[in-house]
C-alpha positions as CSV (number, residue, x, y, z in Angstrom):
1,X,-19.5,20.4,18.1
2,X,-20.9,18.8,15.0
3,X,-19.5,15.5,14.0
4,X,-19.1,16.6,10.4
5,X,-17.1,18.9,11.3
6,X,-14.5,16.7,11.7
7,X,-14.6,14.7,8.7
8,X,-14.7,17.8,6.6
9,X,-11.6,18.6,8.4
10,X,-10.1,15.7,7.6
11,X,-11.3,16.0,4.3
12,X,-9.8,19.4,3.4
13,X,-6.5,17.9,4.5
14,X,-6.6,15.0,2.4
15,X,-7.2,16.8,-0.9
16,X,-5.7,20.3,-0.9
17,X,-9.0,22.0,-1.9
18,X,-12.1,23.6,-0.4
19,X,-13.8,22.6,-3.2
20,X,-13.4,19.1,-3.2
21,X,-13.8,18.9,0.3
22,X,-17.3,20.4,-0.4
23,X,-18.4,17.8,-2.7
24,X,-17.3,14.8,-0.5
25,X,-19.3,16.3,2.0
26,X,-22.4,17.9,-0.2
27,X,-21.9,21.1,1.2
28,X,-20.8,24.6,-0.9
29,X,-17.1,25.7,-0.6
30,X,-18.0,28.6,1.4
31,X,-19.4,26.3,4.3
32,X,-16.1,24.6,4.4
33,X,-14.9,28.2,4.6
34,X,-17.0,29.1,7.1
35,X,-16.5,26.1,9.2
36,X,-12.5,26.4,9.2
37,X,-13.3,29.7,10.5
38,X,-15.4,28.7,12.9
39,X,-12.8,26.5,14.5
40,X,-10.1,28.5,14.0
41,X,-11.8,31.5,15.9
42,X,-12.9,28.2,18.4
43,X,-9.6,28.0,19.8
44,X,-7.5,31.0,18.8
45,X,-5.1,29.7,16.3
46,X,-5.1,29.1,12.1
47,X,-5.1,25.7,11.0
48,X,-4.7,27.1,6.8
49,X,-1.8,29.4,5.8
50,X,-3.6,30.7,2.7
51,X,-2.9,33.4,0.1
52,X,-2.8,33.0,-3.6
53,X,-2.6,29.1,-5.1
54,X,-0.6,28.4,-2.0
55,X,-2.0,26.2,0.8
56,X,-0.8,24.8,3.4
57,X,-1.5,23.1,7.2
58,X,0.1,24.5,9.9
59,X,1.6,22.4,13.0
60,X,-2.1,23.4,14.8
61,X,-4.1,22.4,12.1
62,X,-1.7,18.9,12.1
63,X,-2.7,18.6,15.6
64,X,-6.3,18.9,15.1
65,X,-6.1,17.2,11.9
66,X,-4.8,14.0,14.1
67,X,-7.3,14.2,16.9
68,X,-10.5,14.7,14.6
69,X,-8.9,11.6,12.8
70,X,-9.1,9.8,16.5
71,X,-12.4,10.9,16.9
72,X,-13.7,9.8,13.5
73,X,-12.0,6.3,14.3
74,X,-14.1,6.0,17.3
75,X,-16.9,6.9,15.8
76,X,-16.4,4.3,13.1
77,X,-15.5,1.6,15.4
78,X,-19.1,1.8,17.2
79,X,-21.2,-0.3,15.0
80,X,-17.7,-3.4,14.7
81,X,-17.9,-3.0,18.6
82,X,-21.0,-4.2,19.2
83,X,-20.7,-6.4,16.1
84,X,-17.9,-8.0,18.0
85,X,-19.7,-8.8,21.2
86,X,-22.2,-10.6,19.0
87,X,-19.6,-11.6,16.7
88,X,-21.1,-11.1,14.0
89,X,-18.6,-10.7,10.8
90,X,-20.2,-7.8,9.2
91,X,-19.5,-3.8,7.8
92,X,-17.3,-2.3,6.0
93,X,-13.3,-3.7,6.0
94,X,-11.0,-1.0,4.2
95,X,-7.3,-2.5,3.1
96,X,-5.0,-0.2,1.2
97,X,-2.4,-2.4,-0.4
98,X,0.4,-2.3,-2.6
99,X,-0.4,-2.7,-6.9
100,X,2.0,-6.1,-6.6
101,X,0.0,-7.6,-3.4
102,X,-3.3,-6.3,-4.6
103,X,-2.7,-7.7,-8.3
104,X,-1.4,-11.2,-7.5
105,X,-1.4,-12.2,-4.2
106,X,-4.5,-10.8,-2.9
107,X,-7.7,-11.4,-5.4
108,X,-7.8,-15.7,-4.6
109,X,-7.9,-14.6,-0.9
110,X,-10.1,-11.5,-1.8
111,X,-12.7,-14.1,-3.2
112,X,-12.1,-17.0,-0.8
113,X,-13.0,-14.0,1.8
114,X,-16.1,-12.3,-0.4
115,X,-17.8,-16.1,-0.4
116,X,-17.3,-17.1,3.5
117,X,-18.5,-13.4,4.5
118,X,-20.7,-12.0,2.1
119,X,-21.9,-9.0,4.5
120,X,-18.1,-7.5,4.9
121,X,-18.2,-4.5,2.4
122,X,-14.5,-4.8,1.4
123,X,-12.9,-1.5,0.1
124,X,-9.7,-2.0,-1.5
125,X,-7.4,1.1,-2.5
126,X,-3.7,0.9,-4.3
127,X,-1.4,2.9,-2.8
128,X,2.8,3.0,-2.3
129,X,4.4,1.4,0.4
130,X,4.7,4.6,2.5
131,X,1.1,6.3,2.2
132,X,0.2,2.5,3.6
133,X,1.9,2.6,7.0
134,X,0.2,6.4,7.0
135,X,-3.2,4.8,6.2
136,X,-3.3,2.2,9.1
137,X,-1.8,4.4,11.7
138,X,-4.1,7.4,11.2
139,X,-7.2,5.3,10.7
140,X,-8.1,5.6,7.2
141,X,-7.1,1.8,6.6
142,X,-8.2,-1.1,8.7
143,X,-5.7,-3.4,7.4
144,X,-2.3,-2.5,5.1
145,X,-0.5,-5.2,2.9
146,X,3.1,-4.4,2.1
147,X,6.3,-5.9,1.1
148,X,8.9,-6.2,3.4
149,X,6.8,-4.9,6.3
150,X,8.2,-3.3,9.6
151,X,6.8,-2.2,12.7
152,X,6.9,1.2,12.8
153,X,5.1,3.6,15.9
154,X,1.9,1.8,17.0
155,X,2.0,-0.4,14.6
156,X,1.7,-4.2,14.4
157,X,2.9,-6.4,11.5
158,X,2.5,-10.1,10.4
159,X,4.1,-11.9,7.5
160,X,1.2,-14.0,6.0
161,X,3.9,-14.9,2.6
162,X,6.7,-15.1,1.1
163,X,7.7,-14.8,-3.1
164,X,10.8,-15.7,-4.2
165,X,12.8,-13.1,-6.4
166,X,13.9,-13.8,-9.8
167,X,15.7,-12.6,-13.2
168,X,13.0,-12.1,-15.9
169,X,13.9,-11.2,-19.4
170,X,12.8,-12.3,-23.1
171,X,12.6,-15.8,-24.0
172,X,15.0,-14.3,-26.8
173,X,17.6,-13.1,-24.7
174,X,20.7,-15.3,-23.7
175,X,19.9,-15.7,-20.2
176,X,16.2,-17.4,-21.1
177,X,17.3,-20.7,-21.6
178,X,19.5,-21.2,-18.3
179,X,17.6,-22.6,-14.8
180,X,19.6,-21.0,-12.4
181,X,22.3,-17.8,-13.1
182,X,24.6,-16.0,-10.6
183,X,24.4,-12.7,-9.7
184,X,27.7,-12.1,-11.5
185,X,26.1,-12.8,-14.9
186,X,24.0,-10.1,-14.6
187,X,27.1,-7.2,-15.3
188,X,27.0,-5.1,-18.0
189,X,23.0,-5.8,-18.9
190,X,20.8,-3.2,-18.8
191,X,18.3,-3.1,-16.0
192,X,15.2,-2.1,-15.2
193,X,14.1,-1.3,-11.3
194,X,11.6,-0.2,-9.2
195,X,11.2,3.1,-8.1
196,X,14.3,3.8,-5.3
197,X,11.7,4.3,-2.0
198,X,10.1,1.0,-2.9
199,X,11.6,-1.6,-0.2
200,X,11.5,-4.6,-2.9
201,X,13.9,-2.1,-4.4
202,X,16.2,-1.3,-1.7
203,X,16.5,-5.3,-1.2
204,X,17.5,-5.9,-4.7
205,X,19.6,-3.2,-4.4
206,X,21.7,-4.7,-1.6
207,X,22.2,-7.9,-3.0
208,X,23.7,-6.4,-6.3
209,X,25.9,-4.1,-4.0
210,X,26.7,-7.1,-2.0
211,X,28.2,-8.7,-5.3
212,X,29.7,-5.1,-7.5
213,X,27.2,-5.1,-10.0
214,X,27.2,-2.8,-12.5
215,X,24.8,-2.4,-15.6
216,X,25.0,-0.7,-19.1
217,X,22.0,1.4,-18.0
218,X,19.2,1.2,-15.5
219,X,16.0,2.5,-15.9
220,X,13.7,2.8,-13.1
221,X,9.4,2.6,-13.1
222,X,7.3,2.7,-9.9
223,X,5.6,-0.2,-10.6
224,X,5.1,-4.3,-11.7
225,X,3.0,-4.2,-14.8
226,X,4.9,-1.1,-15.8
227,X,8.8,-3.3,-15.7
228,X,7.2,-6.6,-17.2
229,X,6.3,-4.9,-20.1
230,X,9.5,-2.9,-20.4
231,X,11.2,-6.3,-20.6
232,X,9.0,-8.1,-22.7
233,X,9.5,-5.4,-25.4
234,X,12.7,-3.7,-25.1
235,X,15.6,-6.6,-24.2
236,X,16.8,-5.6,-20.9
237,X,16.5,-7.2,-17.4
238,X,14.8,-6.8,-14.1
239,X,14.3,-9.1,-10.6
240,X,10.7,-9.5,-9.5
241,X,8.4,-11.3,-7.5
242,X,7.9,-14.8,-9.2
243,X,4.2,-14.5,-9.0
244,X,4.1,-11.6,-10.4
245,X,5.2,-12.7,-13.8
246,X,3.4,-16.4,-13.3
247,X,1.5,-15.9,-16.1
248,X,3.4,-14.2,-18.7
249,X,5.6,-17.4,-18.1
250,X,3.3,-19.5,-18.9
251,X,1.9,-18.0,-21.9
252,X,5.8,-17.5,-23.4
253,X,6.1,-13.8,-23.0
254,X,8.6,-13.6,-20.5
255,X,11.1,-15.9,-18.8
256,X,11.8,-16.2,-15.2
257,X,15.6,-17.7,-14.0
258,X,16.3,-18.7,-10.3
259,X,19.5,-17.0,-8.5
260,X,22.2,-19.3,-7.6
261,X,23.9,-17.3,-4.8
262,X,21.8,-14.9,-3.2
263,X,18.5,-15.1,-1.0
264,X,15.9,-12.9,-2.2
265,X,12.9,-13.7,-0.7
266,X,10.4,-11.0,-0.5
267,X,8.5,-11.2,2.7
268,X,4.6,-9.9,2.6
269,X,2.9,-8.4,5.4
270,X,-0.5,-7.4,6.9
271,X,-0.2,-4.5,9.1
272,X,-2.7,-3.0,11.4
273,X,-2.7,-0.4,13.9
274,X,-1.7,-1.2,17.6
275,X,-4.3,0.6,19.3
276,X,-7.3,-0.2,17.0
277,X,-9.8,-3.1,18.2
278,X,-9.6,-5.6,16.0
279,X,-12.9,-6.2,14.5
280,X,-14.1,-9.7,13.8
281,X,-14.2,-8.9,10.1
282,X,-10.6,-7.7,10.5
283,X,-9.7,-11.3,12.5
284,X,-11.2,-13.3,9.3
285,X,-9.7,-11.7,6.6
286,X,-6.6,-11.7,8.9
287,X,-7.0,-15.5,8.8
288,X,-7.9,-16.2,4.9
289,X,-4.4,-14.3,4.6
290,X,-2.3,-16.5,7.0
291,X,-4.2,-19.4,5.7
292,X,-5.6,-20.8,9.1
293,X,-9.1,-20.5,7.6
C-alpha cells in the first residue's frame, strides 16, 4: 500500500471534502474517490457515511484514520531520527499554540530560536486550547503551547511561565487610577470574558465565584485582541494576562490594576506527546522556552 494513501486519508478527514483533499494532494476528486474505495473494499467495511451534503466518519474510518496518522508519524520521524544520532538541529518543528502564547509570549523566544538554529523550518499554527492537546497527541503538532496545561492520555506537559492576571479597563474609568483593587470592587461592572471552554476562563471564573460576584452584564469573545479592544472603547472590564496588554499600558490606551485578594496566576505550558521521540530541534526550542539556553 501506497504511502499517500494515507495522508490523503488523513487529509479527507481533516477537511470535510473530497475536493480539498484533492488539491492538498494534486490529485482529482475522483482519485480520492476511488482510493476511499479502494480501502474500503480492502477490508470490508465503509469509512464515509455519505448521501446528499451530509458526511461523516464512521467508528472504522476513526480507527483507520488513527493508525494512518501513526504511520505518517513514523514516517515523518525518519529523517529527526537519524538527525538525532548526529545531533544535528535541523527539519521542520511544527507548534500549534494558543493566539495569547503565540502573540506575546512566544515571538522573543521564536526569534532567539530562528537565530541559534537557522536550519529548523518552524511552522506555527493558532489554534484553541482543545484542537491543541488533539494536535500533539495525533501527531500533527510536535510541540503544543497552552494555558493552564494538563496532562491528558499520552501526553506530557511542562510549565516554561507564568503571567500574572489583572483588571484592565480605561484610563477614564474609576478603577484606573487605583494600584491594587479587591475582587469585591468589581460588582455591578460590566464584564467582558473569554469564551466559556477557554481554561484562562474557567480560572477567572472560579475566583469570582469564590467571592459572589455579580456584574451588570457580561459579554463574552473567544479571544485577547478581540476583549482589549472591547474595553478600550466601550467602558467595561475584563481580567487578562498582564503581558498581553503590556503595550497598550504603556502607550495610555488601557490600564492594568493588581488584585489584592486572590491568586491568579496563569501558568503556560509546552506539551508534547508521550510516545514521540523527541527530536533535537524539539529539545532546543524546548530549552529557549524554559530558558536554560
Amino acid at each position: 500500500m501506497q504511502l499517500q494513501i494515507f495522508k490523503i486519508f488523513c487529509d479527507l478527514v481533516e477537511t470535510g471534502s473530497f475536493s480539498l483533499a484533492a488539491a492538498k494532494n494534486n490529485i482529482t476528486q475522483s482519485a480520492v474517490s476511488q482510493q476511499i474505495r479502494v480501502l474500503e473494499e480492502k477490508y470490508g467495511v465503509t469509512f464515509f457515511e455519505r448521501g446528499g451534503k451530509k458526511f461523516s466518519i464512521t467508528p472504522e474510518g476513526e480507527i483507520f484514520d488513527r493508525a494512518s496518522r501513526e504511520i505518517l508519524s513514523v514516517y515523518d520521524s525518519i529523517n529527526s531520527r537519524l538527525n538525532e544520532l548526529r545531533d544535528v538541529v535541523a527539519g521542520p518543528l511544527k507548534v500549534s499554540t494558543v493566539y495569547s502564547i503565540g502573540l506575546h509570549e512566544l515571538p522573543a523566544k521564536l526569534k532567539k530560536f530562528r537565530e541559534s538554529h537557522p536550519d529548523v523550518d518552524v511552522q506555527i499554527e493558532y489554534k484553541r486550547s482543545p484542537m491543541i492537546y488533539d494536535d500533539v497527541a495525533d501527531g500533527r503538532a510536535d510541540i503544543g503551547l497552552v494555558a493552564f496545561p494538563v496532562r491528558g492520555k499520552g501526553i506530557i506537559s511542562d510549565v516554561f511561565d507564568e503571567d500574572e492576571m489583572v483588571v484592565i479597563c480605561a484610563p477614564t474609568h474609576r478603577l484606573a487610577k487605583k494600584r491594587k483593587v479587591k475582587l469585591k470592587e468589581l460588582q455591578g461592572e460590566s464584564f467582558v470574558a473569554f469564551d466559556p471552554d477557554t481554561p484562562t476562563r474557567k480560572a477567572i471564573d472560579r475566583a469570582l465565584k469564590g467571592h459572589a460576584i455579580t456584574f451588570l452584564q457580561q459579554h463574552e469573545f473567544d479571544n485577547i485582541e478581540t476583549v482589549k479592544r472591547a474595553v478600550e472603547v466601550a467602558g467595561v472590564i475584563s481580567i487578562v494576562p498582564r503581558r498581553t496588554v503590556d503595550k497598550e499600558v504603556a502607550e495610555g490606551r488601557l490600564a492594568a490594576v493588581k488584585v489584592e485578594d486572590a491568586s491568579l496566576n496563569r501558568p503556560l505550558g509546552i506539551l508534547r506527546k508521550q510516545a514521540r521521540i523527541t527530536t533535537p530541534a524539539m529539545r532546543e526550542f524546548m530549552n529557549v522556552l524554559l530558558g536554560t539556553k
